[in-house]
N, C-alpha and C positions, 0 to 999 in steps of 0.2 A: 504494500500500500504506500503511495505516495502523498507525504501532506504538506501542501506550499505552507510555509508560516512567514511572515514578511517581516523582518525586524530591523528597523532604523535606530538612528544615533547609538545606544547604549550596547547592539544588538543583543537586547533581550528576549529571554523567551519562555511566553506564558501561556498557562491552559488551565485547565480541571479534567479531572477523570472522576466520571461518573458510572455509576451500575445500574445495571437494566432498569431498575423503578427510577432512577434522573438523579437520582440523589449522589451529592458527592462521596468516594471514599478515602477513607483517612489513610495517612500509613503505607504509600501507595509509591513506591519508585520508580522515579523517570533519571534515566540515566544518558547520557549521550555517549557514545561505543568509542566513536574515534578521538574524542579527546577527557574520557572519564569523568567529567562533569556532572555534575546531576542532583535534584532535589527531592525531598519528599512531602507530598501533598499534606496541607491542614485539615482540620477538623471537616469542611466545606467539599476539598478535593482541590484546591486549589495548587498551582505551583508555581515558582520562577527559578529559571536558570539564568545570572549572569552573564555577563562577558561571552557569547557564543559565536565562534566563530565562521564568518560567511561561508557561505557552499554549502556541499549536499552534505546533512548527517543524518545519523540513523541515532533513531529515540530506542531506546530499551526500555519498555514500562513494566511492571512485577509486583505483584503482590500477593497475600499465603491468600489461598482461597480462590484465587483467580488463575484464567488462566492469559498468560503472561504474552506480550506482543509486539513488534519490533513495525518501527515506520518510519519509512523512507521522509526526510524533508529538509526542504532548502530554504535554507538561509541566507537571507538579504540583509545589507547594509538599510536599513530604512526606520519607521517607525514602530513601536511593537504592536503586535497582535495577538489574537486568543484563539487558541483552538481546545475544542471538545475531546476528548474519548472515552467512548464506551468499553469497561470491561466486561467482560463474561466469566457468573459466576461458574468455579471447578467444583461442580457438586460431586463428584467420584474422588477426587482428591480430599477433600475437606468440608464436612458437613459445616463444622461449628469449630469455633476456635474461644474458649474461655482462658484468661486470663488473672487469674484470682490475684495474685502478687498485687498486680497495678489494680485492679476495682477497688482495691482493700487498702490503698495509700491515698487515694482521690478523697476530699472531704467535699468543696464546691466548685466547681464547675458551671458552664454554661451551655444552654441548650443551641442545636442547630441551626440555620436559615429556615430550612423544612424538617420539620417530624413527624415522620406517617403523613397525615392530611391537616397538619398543621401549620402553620406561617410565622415563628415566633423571631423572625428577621427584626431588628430594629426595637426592640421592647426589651424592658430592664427585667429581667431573670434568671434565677438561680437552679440547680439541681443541688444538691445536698445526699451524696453516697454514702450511706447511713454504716454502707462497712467500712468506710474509712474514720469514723464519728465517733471520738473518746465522747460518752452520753449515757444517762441512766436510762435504757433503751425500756427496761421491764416497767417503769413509773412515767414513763412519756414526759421526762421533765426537760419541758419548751427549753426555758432557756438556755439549756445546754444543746438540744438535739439544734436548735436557731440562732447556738453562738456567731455565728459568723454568715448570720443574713442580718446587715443593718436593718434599723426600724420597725425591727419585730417585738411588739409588747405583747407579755405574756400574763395572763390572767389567771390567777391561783381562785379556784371558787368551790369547787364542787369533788375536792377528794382526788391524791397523786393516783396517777394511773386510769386513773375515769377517763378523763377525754383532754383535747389539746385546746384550751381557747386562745385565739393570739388576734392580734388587728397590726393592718400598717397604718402610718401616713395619721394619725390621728382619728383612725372608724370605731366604731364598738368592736368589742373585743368576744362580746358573749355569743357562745358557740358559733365562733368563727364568722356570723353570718352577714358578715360584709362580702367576704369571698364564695365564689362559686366551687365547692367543697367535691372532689371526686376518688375514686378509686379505680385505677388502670383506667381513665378518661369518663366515666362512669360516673354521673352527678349521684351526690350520697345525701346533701340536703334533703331535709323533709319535704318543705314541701315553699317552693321559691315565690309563689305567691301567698300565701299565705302563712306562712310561718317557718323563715328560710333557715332557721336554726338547725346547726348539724349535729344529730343525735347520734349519727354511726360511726365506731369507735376500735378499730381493727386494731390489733394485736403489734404494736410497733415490731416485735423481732419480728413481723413476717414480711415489713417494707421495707425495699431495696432502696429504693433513691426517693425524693419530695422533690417536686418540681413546680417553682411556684413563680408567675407570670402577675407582674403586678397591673395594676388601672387598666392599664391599656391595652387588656387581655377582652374589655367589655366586646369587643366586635365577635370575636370570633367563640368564646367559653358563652358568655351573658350579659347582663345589663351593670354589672356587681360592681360597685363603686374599687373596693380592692383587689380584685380581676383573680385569679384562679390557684389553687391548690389542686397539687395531682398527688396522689397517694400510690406508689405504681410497687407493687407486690413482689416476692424473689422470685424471679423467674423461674424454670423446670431445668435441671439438667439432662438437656437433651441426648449427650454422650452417652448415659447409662438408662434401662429398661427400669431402673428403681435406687433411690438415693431417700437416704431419710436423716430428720436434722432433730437436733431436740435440743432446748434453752432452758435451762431452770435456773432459777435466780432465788433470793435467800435476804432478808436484810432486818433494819429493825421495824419496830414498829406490827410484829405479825406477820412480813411479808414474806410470800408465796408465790412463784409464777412457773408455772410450767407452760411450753410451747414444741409440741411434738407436728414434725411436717414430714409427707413425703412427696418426689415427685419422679418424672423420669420422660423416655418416648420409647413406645412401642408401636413398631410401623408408622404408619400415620397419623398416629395419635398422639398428644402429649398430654400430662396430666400433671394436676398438683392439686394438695389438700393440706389445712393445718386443721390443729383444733390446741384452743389456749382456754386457761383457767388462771386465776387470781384471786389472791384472797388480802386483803389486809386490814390491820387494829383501827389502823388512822393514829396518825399526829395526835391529835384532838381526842380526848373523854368522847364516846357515841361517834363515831367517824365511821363506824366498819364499812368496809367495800367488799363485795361480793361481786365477780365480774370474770365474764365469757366472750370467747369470740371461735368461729368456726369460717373456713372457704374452700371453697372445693373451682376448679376452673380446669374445662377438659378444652381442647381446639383437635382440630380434625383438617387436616390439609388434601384438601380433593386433589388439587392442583398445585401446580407453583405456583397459578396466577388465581386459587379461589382457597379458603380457607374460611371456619368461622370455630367461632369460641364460644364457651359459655359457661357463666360463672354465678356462685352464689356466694356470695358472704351473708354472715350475722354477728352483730353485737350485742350485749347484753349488761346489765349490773344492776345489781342493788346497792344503794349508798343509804347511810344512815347518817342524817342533816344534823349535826350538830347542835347548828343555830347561829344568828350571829349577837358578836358582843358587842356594847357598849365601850367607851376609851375608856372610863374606869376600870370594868372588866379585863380591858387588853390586858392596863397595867397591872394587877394584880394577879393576873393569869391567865397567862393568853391562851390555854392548851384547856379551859373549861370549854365546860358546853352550856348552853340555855334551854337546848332541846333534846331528850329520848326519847320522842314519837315520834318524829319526820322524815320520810322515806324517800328518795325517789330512785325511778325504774324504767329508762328508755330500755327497749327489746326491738328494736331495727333488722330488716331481711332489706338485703339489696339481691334481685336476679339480673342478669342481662345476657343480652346474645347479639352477639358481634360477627357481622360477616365484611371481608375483606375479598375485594375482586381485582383484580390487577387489568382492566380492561384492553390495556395494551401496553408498551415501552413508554406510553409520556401520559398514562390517564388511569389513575386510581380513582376505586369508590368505596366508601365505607358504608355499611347499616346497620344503626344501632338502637336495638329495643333495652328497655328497663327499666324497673321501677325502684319502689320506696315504701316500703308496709310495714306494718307496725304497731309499735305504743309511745306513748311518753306519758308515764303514771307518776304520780304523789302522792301521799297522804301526809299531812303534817299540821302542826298551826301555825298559821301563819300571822305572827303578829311579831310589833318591835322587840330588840330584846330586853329592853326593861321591861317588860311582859311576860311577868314567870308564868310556867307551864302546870299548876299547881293541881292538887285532890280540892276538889270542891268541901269543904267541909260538908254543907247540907244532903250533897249525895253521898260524899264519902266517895267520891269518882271521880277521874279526868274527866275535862273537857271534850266532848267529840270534836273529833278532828276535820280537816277540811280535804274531801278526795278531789283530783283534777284528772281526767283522763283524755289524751288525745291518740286517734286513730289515725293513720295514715294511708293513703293508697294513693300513690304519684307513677304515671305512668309518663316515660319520655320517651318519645320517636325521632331518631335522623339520618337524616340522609345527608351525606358529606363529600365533596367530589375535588380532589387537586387536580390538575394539568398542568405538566410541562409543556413550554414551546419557544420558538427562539426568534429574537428579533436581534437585530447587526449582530450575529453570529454569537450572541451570550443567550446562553435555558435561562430564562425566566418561569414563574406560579403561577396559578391563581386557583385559590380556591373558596368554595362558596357549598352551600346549601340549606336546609330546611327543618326546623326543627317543631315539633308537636308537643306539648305538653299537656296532660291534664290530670288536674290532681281531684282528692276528696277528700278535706282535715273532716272531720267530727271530733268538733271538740266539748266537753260533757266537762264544766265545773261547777265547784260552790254544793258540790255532793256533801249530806251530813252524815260521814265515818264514824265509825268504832271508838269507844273510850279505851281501847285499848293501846298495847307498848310495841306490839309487832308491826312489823309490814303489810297490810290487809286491805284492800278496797272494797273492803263489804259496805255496803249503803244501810242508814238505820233508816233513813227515809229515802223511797223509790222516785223522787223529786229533785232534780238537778234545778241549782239555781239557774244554769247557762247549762242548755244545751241544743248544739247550730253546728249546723252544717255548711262548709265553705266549699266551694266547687267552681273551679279555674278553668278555661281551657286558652291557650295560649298555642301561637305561631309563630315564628321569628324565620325570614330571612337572612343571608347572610352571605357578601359575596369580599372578598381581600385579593389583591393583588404585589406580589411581590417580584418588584421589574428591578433587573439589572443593569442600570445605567452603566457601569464598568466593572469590570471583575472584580473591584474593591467596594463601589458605591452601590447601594441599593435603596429603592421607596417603593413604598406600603401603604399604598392609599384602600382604604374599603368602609362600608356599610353596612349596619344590621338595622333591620326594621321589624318591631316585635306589636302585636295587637290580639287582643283578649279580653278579658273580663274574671274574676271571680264573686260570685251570687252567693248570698247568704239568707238561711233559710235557719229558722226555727224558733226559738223561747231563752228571753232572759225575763225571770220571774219580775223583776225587781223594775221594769221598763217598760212602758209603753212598744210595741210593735211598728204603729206609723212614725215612732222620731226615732228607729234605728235605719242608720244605710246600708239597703240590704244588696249596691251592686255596685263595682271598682270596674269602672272600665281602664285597659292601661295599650295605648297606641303610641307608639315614640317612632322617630329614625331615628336611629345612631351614625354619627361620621367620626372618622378619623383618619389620622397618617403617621407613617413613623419612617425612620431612615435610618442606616448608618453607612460607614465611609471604615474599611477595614485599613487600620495603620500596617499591622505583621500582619504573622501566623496567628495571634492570639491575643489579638489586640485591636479596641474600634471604638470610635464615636460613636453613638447612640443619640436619636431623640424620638419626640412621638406623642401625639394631643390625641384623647381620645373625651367621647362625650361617654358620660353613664348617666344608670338609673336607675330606681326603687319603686316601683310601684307602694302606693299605701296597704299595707297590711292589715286586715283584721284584727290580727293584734296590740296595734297602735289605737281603733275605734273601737274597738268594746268599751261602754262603761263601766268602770269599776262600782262605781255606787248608783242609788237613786241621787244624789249631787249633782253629778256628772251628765253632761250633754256632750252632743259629737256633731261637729260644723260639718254639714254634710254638702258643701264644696269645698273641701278638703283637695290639697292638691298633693302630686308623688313629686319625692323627691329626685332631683337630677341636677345636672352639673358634668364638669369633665377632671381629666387628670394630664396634667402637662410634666415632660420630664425630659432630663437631658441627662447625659456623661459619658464617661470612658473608664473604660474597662482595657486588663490583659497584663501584662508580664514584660519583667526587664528581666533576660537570662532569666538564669534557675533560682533565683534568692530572693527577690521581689513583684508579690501581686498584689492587683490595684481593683478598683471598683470606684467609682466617685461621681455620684449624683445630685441634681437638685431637682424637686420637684413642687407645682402647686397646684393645690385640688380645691375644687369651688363646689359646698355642700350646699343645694339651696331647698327651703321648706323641708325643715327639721320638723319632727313631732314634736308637742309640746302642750302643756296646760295653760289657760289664763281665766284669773277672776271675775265675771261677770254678774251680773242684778237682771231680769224680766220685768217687763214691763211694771208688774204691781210690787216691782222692787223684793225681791226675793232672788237671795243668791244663789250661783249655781258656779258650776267649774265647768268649761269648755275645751274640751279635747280638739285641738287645730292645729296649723302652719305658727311656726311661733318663730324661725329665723332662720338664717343666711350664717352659712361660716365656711373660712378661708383658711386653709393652712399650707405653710410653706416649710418647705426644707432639706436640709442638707444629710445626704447618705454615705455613710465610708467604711469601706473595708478594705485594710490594708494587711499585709503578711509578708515579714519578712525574715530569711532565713540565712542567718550570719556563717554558720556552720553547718555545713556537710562533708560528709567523707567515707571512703570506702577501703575496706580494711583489704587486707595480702588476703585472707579466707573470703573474701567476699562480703564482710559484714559491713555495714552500713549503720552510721551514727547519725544522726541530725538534730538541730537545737532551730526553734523557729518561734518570733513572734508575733500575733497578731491582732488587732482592733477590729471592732465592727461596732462602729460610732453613728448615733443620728441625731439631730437637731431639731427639733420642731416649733412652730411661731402657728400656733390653731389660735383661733379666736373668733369672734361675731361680727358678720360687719352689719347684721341688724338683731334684731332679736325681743324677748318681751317674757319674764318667768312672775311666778308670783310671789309674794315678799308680804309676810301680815294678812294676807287678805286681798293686798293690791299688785296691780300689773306694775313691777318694774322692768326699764330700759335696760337690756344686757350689752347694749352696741359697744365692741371694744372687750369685754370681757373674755378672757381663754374659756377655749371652748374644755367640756370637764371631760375629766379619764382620760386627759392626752399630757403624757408629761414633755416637760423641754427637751431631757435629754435621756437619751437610753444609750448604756455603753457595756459593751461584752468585749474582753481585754484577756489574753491569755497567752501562756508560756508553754511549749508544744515542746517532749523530747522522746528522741525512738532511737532504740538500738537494738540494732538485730529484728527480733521477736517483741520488745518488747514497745509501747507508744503510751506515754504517762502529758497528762494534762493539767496542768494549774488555770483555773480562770475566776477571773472577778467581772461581777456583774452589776450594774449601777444602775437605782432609774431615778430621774430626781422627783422631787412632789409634782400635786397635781392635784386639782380640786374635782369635789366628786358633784358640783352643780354650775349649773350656769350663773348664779348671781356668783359664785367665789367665796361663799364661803369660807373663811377661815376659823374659826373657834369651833367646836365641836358641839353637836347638840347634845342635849341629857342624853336620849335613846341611840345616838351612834349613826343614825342616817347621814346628817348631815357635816361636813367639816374636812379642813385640808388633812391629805393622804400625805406622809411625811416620806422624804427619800428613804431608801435602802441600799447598800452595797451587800455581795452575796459571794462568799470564797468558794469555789466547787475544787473537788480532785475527784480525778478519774483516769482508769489504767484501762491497756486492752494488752494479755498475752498471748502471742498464738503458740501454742505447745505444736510441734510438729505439722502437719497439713492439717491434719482434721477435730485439732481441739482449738476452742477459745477459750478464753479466763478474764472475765471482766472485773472489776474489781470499784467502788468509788464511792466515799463521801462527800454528801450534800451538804451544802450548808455548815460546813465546819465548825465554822465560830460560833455557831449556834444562834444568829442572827433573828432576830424577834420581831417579823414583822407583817404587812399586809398590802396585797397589789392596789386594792380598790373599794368604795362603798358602793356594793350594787342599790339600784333602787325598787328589781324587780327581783326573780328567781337569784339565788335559794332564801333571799331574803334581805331587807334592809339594815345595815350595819357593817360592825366589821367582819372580817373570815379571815383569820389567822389562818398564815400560810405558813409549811412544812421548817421548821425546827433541822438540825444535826441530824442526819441518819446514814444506813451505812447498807450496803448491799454490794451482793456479788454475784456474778452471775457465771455460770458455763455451760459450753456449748458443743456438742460433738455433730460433726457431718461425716457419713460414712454411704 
């Protein structure tokens, strides 16, 4: 094969080698024969050879898996140019090539231009390789597993190992649900119109990497003002017919985790299953946690170019609420409790079925069925915590409690289609398509429970205060283009266009029927654009404006009391996310990351004080303001010392920051104060602190990777007027900073053991992330104390 490549002034000479689905591959040598020159491709496929000189030469290109190709081409004194090639994969030579050394060193990284039928060119994103990650992997504690994604605040609420809550950029934190929440691509939220809180809670030793796509992810994931969470599970080892892994971990507190997984391929088939159990005391007096998760996901390969999967996960637990405390309380002891009757009990099944079609060399399709079923149960009382929990004298009995139960049934449909194609001789995207949703919350509260001490949803009256049914159905368009201005430059312009409705139907005792709004229409476009301009191999500009949005939730207009009315032109909140930086690497000892971004949240939820006509007061659930936050993102890593011993061993000392900045605040706004509507305009916006800083000291030898990190968040107020002095009951008043020491070890004993090892919280640090104002309750929730665990791991 002859390929002219014309190359002026520098004579340079540049290309990409791609594989049959268009996508670049890594790792990929092009060599020149006649004067030994030659480069290897980046992550994309891309390469450059210097200095090459004029006339005929013959390219050698090679790589394990492929098979390997040699092409005639002449070279001209002139300007540079770009050429394409195609390898062909050597499936008789090399099914699969795993690499465990290098997966198991990688902590963060960044995702591809294209992945599968994705466009994540130009957009600020991490992956996080959880087996290179010194982290208390069995207790999902954020702020180690997120050391080193800036701007992640982590939310301690509801019992270590229960679930992950985090927010960026200054969003709510509680159960994640600013972000579009997934598993292997697989939406896991309950239910995104009407109460987009993520209940389902997979077994962390069973995920491989997180990959998380911030704002600017609303085009092509959803409308989610914090753009997307991927939860992407350990792959099968395809080499062997059966492999089985087993994790058991040990620490204080009661703690218990076992995770037993098998998987493998046989013929055509590949298969993988875990099933996990946890048990723990809790930190906290009444904390206990009882908690499950189970996944089973089979794929079937008709074809090279058709395949489909199909998976089910479940989560589960029991927690026992505590309660929260009052600042008196804290200080006298932080580790009481107020409550031993308050239970709750999400039980989430996610199924899905995924078919992949390869429809030709430059045209993938993906279709993807799945839902969301379930519960999200409590029983507890729910009152302030100066509100003891006490025996009635006159009965000689507790209080009945208060049961909440929500049902779930979320059904998502899409259809998803990439193309490659080429314009002035560079493969450019684009991908686009169509997505279905509909869901059905039923949600049943203000149930009057049991005087009793267990866990029990027995009803003593067959009378729900609130019981309604919400029911979605939702479309969303969805088209992105990822065009190659030059083999370094690329832009990202696309659209999502989303319209639906959710109807509400049924009985709040307590409320008139014609002043509740029983229907959310929600019609938006979304625009946006992003670009970057590639410096190296591993290094690039970044930016990118995208519009989001929130539909009004149900759960923002329910009336809490007979007090309470709901403006029923009420409007959804939206806004965009603006962002810029550069990322990548100087040599081996220094990586960079460095962003700024501002996100404009308009028509926030909120209450204000109102009078009726015959002067009679009431509280008004409405649009209550505008807020703006700006800021600055950094992670930096740098590594003074490396070296490699006469036996091969390897030493290394490394350290890194992952810093962010935040300026949240009002630019209008309106809360209540006494009775009356006060002005917020200018006040920080609350639960967003200025600075969040995760700082750490990384050292590995040989076998062994030992972790020091300090963690910092400064204060933050937990209301929009700013509050500072504390109220009697604890809802209200500033959240005071914390710094937080962790250590954590990872051994690998020979190939197939690991040996985790690490103290939390060392110093024994006494503190608290936030005062919720809704679930698990108003006040404080002391957060996790010193403790100690360790875990090990055999794969065989």
């Amino acid at each position: 094969m002859l390929v002219n490549v014309i190359c002026y002034a520098q004579n340079s000479l540049t290309g990409r080698i791609i594989g049959g689905n268009g996508l670049g591959i890594e790792g990929v040598s092009v060599r020149i024969e006649e004067t030994k020159k030659g480069a290897i491709t980046d992550k994309e496929g891309f390469f450059t050879i210097e200095a090459v000189l004029a006339g005929e030469q013959t390219l050698h290109i090679s790589s394990v898996g492929y098979f390997s190709q040699k092409l005639k081409t002449k070279v001209m004194a002139s300007e540079r140019n770009h050429v394409t090639v195609t390898l062909r994969e050597d499936i008789q030579r090399l099914e699969e090539v795993v690499i465990e050394e290098k997966k198991n060193s990688i902590q963060v990284e960044r995702l591809p231009d294209v992945q599968g039928v994705y466009l994540p060119a130009g957009k600020k994103n991490e992956v996080i390789q959880l087996g290179g990650v010194n982290a208390n992997i069995s207790e999902k504690t954020g702020r180690q597993i997120f050391a080193k994604i800036p701007g992640v605040f982590v939310y301690d609420m509801d019992g270590s190992g229960n679930q992950i809550n985090i927010s960026t950029r200054g969003l709510d934190p509680h159960r994640s649900w600013e972000y579009n929440i997934r598993q292997n691509g697989i939406i896991t939220n309950s239910d995104m119109y009407g109460y987009p809180a993520s209940h389902y809670s997979p077994a962390m030793e069973s995920i491989e990497r997180i990959e998380l796509v911030r704002g600017s992810a609303s085009l092509q994931y959803g409308a989610q003002f914090g753009g997307m969470i991927n939860y992407v599970t350990k792959q099968p080892d395809t080499t062997k017919a059966f492999t089985f892994e087993t994790i058991n971990s040990g620490g204080s507190f009661g703690l218990f985790s076992s995770y037993n997984a098998i998987s493998g391929k046989v013929g055509k088939l590949t298969y993988s299953a875990y099933y996990q159990k946890r048990h723990s005391d809790g930190y906290r007096k009444n904390a206990r946690s009882d908690a499950q998760s189970q996944f089973a996901s089979l794929t079937y390969e008709f074809s090279k170019s058709f395949k489909v999967k199909a998976e089910l996960g479940r989560s589960s637990y029991v927690y026992q609420i505590p309660g929260p405390l009052t600042d008196a309380m804290f200080a006298e002891d932080s580790r009481q409790a107020t409550r031993s009757r308050n239970y709750f009990n999400p039980d989430i099944y996610v199924p899905s079925i995924v078919a992949d079609w390869k429809l030709n060399a430059s045209t993938k399709l993906r279709l993807t069925n799945s839902g969301v079923f379930g519960s999200r149960n409590s029983v507890m009382i729910d009152a302030f915590a100066n509100v003891p929990d006490v025996i009635d004298p006159t009965t000689n009995q507790y209080k009945n409690r208060q049961v909440d139960i929500d049902n779930f049934k979320s059904f998502t449909s899409e259809l998803r289609l990439v193309h490659q194609y080429r314009v002035a001789g560079l493969t450019s995207f684009v991908s686009g398509g169509v997505q279905l949703m509909k869901n059905h919350l039923r949600r049943r509260q203000l149930g009057k429970g049991t005087t009793g001490n267990d866990f029990d949803l027995t009803l003593t009256n067959p009378v729900w205060g609130r019981d309604l049914h919400m029911k979605t159905t939702n479309v969303a368009v969805f088209v992105e283009n990822l065009l190659y201005i030059t083999p370094k430059l690329t832009v990202s312009p696309g659209f999502r266009v989303e319209s639906g409705a959710t109807d509400m139907t049924g009985t709040i005792t307590y409320y008139q029927p014609e002043a509740l709004p029983n229907s959310i229409k929600h019609k938006f476009p979304l625009f946006g654009i992003s670009s970057q301009y590639k410096l190296g191999a591993e290094s690039r500009i970044y930016a990118g404006f995208s519009q989001a949005y929130r539909p009004v939730v149900f759960k923002d207009i329910i009336p809490g009391s007979v007090l309470e009315q709901v403006d029923k032109n009420l409007k959804d909140a939206k806004g965009y996310n603006l962002e810029a930086g550069i990322n990548g690497k100087i040599g081996s000892v220094f990586s960079y990351d460095l962003s700024v971004f501002q996100m404009l949240y308009k028509n926030r939820m909120g209450t204000l004080a109102l009078s009726d006509d015959q002067g009679k007061a009431y509280i008004l659930r409405t649009n209550t303001g505008n807020t703006m936050t700006k800021g600055v993102e950094l992670y930096a890593e740098y590594t003074p010392f490396s070296t490699i011993g006469t036996k091969g061993s390897k030493t290394e000392l490394s350290v890194f920051t992952s810093t962010s900045y935040f300026d949240a605040h009002y630019l209008k706004g309106r809360s209540i104060l006494n009775n009356e509507n006060t002005d917020v305009k200018g006040n920080k916006l609350e639960g967003v602190p200025t600075w969040i800083s995760r700082n750490g000291l990384q050292f590995a030898h040989n076998k062994l990777f030992a972790t020091l990190q300090y963690s910092y968040v400064s204060e933050l107020y937990s209301d929009a007027l700013n509050t500072i002095e504390p109220s009697v009951n604890g809802a209200r008043g500033k959240v005071p900073s914390y710094g937080i020491w962790d250590f954590n070890g990872t051994l690998r004993i020979a190939k197939n053991y690991t040996l985790r090892f690490g103290v939390n919280n060392f110093l024994d640090k006494k503190y608290y992330t936030k005062r919720p104002t809704m679930y698990p309750g108003a006040g404080i929730w002391t957060s996790d104390g010193r403790s100690f665990v360790v875990s090990f791991g055999i794969k065989i």
